[in-house]
Backbone atoms as SQL, in Angstrom:
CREATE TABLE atoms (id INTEGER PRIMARY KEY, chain TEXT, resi INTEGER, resn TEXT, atom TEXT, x REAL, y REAL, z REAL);
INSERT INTO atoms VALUES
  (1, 'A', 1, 'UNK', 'N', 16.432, 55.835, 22.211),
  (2, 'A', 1, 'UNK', 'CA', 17.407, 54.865, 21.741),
  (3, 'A', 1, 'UNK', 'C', 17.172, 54.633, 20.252),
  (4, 'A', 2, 'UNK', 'N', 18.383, 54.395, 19.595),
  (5, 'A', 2, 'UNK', 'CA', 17.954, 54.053, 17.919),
  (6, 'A', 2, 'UNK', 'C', 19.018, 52.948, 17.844),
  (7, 'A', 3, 'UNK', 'N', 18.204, 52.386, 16.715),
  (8, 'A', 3, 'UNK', 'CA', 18.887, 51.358, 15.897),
  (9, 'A', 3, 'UNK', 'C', 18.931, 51.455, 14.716),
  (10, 'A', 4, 'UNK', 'N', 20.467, 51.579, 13.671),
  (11, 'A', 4, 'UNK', 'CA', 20.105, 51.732, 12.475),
  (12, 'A', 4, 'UNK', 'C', 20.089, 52.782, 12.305),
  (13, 'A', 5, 'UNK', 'N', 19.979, 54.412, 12.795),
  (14, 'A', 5, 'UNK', 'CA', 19.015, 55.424, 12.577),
  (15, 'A', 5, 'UNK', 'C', 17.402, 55.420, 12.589),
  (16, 'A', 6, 'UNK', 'N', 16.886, 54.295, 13.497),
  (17, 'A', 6, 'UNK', 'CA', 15.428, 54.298, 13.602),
  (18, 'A', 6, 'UNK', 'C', 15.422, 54.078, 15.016),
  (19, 'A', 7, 'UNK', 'N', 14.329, 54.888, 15.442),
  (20, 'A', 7, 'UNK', 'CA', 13.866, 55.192, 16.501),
  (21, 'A', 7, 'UNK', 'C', 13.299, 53.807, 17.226),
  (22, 'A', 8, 'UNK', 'N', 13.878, 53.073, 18.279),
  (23, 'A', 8, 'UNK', 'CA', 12.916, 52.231, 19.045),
  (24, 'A', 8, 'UNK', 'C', 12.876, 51.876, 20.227),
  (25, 'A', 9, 'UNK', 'N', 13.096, 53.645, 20.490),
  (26, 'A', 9, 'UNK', 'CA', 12.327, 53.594, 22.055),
  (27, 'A', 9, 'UNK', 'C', 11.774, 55.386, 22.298),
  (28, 'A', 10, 'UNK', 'N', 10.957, 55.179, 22.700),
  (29, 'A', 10, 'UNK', 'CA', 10.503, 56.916, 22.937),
  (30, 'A', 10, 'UNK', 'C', 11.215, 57.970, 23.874),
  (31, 'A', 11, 'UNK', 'N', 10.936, 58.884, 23.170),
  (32, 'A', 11, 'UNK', 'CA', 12.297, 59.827, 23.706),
  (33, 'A', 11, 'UNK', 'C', 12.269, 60.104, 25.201),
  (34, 'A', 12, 'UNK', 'N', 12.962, 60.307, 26.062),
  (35, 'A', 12, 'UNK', 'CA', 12.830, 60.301, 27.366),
  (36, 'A', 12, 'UNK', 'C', 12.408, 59.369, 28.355),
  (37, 'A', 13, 'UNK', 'N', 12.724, 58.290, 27.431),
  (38, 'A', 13, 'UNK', 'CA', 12.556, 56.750, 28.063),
  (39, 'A', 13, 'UNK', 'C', 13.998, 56.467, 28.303),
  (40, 'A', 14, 'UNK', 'N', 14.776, 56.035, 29.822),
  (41, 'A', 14, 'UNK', 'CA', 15.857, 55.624, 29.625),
  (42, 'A', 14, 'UNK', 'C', 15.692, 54.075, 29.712),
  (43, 'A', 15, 'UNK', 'N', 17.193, 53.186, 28.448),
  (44, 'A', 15, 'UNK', 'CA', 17.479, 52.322, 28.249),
  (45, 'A', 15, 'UNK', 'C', 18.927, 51.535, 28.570),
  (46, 'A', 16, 'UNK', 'N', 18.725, 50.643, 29.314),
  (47, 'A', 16, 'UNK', 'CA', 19.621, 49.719, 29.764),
  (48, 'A', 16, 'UNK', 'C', 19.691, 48.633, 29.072),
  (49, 'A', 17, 'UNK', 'N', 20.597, 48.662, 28.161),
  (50, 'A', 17, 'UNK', 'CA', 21.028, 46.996, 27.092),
  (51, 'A', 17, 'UNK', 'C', 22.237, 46.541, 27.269),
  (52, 'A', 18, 'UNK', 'N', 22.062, 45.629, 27.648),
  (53, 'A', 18, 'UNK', 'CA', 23.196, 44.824, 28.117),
  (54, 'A', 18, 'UNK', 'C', 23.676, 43.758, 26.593),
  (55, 'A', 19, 'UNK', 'N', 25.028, 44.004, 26.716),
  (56, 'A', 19, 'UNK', 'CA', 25.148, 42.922, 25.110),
  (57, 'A', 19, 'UNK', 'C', 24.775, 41.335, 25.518),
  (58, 'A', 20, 'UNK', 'N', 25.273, 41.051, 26.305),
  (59, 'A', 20, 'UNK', 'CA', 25.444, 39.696, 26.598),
  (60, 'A', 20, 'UNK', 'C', 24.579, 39.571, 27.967),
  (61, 'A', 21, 'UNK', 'N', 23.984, 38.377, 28.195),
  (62, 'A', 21, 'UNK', 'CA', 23.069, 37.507, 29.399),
  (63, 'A', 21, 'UNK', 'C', 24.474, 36.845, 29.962),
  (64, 'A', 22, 'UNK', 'N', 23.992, 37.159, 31.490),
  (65, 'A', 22, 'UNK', 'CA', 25.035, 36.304, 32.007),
  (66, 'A', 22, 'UNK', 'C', 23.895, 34.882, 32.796),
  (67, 'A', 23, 'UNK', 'N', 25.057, 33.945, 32.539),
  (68, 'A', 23, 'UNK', 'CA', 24.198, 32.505, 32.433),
  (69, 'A', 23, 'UNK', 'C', 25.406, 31.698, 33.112),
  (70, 'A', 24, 'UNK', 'N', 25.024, 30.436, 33.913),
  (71, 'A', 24, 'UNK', 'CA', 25.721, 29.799, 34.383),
  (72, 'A', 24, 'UNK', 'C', 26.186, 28.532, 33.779),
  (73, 'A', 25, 'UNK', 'N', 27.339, 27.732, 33.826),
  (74, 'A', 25, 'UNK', 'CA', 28.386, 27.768, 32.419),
  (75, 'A', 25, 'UNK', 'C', 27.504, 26.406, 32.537),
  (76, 'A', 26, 'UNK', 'N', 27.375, 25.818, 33.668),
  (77, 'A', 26, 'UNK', 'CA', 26.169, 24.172, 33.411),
  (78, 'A', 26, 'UNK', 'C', 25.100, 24.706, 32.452),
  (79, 'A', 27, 'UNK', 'N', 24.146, 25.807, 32.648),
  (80, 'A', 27, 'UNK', 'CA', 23.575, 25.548, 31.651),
  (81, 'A', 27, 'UNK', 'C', 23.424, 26.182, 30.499),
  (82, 'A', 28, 'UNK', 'N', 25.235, 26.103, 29.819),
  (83, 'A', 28, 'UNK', 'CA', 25.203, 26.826, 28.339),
  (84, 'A', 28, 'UNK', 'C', 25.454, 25.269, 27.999),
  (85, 'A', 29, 'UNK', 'N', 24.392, 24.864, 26.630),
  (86, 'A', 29, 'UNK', 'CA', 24.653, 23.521, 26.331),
  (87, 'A', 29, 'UNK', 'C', 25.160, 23.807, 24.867),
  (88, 'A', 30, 'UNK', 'N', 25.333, 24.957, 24.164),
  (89, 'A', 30, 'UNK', 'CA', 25.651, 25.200, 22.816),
  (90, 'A', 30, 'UNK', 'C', 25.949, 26.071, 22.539),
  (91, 'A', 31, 'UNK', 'N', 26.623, 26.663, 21.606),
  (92, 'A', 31, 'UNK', 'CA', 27.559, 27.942, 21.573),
  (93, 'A', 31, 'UNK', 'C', 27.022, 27.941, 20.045),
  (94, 'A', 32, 'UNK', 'N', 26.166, 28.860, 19.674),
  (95, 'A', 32, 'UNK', 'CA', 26.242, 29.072, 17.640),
  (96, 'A', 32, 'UNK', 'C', 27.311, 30.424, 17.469),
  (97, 'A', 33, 'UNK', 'N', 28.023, 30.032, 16.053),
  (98, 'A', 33, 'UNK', 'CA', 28.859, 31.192, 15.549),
  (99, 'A', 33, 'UNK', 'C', 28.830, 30.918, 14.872),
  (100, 'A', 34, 'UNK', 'N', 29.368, 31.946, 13.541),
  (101, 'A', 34, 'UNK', 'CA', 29.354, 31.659, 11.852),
  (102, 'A', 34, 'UNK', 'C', 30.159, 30.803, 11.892),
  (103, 'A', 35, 'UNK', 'N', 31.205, 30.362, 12.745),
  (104, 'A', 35, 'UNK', 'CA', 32.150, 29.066, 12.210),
  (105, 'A', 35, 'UNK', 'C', 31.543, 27.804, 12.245),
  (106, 'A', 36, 'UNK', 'N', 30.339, 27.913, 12.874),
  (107, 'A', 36, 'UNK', 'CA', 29.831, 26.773, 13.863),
  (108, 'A', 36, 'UNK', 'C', 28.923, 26.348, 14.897),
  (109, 'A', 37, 'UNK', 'N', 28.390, 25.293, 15.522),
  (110, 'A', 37, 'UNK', 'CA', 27.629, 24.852, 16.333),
  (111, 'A', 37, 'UNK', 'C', 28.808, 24.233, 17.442),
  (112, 'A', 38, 'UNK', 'N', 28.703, 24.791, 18.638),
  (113, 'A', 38, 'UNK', 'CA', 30.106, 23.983, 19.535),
  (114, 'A', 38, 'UNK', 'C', 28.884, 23.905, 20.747),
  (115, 'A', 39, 'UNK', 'N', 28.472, 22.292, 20.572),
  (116, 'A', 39, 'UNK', 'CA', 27.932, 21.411, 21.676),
  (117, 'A', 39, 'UNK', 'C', 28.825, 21.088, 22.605),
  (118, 'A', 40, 'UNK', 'N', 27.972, 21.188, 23.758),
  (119, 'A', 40, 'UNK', 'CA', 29.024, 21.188, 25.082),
  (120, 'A', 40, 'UNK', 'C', 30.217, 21.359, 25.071),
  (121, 'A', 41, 'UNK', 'N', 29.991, 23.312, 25.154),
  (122, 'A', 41, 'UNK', 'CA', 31.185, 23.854, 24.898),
  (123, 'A', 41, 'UNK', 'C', 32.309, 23.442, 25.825),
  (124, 'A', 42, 'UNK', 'N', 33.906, 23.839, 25.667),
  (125, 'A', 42, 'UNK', 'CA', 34.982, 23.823, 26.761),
  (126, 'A', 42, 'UNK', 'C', 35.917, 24.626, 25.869),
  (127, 'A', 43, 'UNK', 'N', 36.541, 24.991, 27.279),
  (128, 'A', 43, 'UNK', 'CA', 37.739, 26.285, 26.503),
  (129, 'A', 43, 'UNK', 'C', 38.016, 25.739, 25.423),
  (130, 'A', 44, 'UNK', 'N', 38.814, 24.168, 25.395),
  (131, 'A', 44, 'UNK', 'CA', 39.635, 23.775, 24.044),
  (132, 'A', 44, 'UNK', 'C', 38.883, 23.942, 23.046),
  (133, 'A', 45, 'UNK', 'N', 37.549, 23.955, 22.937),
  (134, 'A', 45, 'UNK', 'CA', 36.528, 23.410, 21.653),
  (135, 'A', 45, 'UNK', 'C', 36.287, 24.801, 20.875),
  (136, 'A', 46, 'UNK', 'N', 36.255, 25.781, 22.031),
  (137, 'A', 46, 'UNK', 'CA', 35.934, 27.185, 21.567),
  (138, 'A', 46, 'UNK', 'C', 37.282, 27.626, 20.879),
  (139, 'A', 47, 'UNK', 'N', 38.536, 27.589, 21.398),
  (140, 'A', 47, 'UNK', 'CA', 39.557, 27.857, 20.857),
  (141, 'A', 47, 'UNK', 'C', 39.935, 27.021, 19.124),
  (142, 'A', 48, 'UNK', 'N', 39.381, 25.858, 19.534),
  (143, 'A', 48, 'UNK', 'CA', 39.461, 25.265, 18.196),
  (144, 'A', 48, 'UNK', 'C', 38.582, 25.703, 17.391),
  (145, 'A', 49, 'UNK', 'N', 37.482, 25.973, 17.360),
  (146, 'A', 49, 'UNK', 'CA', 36.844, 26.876, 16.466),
  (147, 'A', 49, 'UNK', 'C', 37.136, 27.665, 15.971),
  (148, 'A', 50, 'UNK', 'N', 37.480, 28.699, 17.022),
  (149, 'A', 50, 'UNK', 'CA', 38.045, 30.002, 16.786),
  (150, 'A', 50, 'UNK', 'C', 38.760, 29.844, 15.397),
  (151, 'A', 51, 'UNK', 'N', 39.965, 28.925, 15.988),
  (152, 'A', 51, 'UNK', 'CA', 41.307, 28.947, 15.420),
  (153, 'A', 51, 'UNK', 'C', 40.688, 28.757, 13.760),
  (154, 'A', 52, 'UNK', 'N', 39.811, 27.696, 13.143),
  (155, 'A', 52, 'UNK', 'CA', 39.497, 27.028, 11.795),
  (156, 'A', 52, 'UNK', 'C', 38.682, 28.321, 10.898);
């Protein structure tokens, strides 16, 4: 596996990366993005972010 063009995992090692953790929505208490910090997220709050 590489990152970048750098090697960081040894060859003939297989790798499973998942982008995202799946987590249950009680306990996501904060959402960070470059727009922002969205505490106790909800659809509307995320969309309003989005949107600014």
């Amino acid at each position: 596996m590489n990152f970048i063009n750098v090697r960081i995992a040894p060859k003939g090692i297989n790798v499973y990366n998942l982008v995202f953790d799946a987590a249950l929505l009680e306990n996501i208490t904060a959402i960070i993005m470059e727009k922002g910090v969205i505490q106790w997220p909800t659809e509307e709050k995320i969309k309003k972010t989005i949107k600014s």
